[in-house]
C-alpha positions as CSV (number, residue, x, y, z in Angstrom):
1,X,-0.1,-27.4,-23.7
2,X,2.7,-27.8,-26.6
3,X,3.2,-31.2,-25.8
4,X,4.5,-30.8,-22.6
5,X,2.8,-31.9,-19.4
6,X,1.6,-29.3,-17.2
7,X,0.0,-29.0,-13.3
8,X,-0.9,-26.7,-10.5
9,X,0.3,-27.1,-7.1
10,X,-1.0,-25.8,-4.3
11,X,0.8,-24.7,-0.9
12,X,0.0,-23.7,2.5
13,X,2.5,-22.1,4.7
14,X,2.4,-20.7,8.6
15,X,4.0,-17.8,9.2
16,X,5.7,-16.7,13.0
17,X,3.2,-14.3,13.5
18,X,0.0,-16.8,13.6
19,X,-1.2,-16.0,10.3
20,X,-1.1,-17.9,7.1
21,X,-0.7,-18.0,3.3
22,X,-1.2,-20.4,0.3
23,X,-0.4,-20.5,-3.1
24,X,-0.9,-22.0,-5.9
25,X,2.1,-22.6,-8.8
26,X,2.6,-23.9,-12.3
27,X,4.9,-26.6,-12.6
28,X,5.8,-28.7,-15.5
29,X,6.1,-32.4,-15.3
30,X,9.1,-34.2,-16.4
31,X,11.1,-31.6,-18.4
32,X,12.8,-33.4,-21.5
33,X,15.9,-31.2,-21.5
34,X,14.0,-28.0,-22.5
35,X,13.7,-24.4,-21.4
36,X,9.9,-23.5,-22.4
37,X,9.2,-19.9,-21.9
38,X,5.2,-19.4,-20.9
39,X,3.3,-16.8,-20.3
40,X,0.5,-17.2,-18.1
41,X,-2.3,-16.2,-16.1
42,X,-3.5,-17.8,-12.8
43,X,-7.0,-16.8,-11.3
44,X,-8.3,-18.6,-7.8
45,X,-11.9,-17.8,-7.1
46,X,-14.1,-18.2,-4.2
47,X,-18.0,-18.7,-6.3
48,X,-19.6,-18.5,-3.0
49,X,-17.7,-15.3,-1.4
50,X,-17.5,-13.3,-4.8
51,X,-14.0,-13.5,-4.2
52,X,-11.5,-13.7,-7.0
53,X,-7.4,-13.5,-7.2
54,X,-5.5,-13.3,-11.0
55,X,-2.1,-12.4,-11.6
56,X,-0.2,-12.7,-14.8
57,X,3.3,-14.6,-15.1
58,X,6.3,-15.3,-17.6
59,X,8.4,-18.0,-16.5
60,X,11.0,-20.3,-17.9
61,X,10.9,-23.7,-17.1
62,X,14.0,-25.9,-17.1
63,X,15.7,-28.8,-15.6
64,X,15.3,-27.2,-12.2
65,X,11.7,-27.9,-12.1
66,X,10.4,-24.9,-10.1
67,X,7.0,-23.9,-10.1
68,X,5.8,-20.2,-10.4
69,X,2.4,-18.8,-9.1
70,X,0.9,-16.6,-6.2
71,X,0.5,-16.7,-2.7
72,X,-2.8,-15.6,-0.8
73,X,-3.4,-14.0,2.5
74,X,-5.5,-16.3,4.4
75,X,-7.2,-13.3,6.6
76,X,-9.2,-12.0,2.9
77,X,-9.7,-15.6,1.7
78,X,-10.0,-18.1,3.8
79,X,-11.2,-16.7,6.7
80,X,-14.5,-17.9,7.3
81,X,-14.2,-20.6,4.9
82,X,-16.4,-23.7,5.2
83,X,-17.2,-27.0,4.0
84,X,-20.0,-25.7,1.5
85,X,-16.9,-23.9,-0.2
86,X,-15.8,-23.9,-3.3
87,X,-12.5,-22.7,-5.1
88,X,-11.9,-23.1,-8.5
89,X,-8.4,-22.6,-10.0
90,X,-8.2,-21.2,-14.0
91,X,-4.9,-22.0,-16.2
92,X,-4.3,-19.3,-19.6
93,X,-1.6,-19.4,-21.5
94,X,0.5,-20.1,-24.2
95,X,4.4,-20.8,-24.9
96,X,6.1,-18.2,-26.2
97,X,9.7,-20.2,-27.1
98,X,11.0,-23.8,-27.1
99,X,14.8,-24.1,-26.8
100,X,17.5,-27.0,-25.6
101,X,18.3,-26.4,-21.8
102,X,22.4,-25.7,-22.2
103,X,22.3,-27.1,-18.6
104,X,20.3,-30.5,-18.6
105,X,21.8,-33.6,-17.5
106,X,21.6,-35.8,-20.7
């Protein structure tokens, strides 16, 4: 998208209390010194369990290379889950602005 190089991550983390959540985050790939400003959507969805997650985001990417996204509770979707399981993860979006990161190292 605009050139730039683009991928989702995903992330599971364990919390203190026994339970869990993952995530899944836009990142961008080798920033060339610029601070894109994107707007987005993210939607996960379970086909099998007619189960479906989307949230909308704007983010800035820079020379910090931080992702953005959403994290799931793993008691609504992944309990239960099973081999036969599928999830499918759904990128939207567009950039809204281009400009020179003031901050990159050059």
């Amino acid at each position: 998208m605009g050139g730039f190089n683009w991928y989702v991550g995903s992330r599971l983390d364990l919390k203190n209390d026994g339970g869990s959540q993952f995530g899944f985050f836009l990142f961008m790939n080798k920033n060339p010194g610029k601070a894109v400003k994107v707007h987005y959507t993210l939607e996960v969805a379970f086909p099998l369990r007619s189960l479906m997650h989307s949230e909308q985001f704007t983010k800035v990417f820079d020379h910090e290379g931080t992702g953005r996204g959403a994290y799931l509770t793993s008691d609504k979707y992944l309990k239960g889950i099973n081999a036969a399981d599928s999830v499918i993860i759904t990128f939207k979006g567009y950039i809204a602005s281009v400009k020179d990161d003031p901050q990159a190292k050059k």
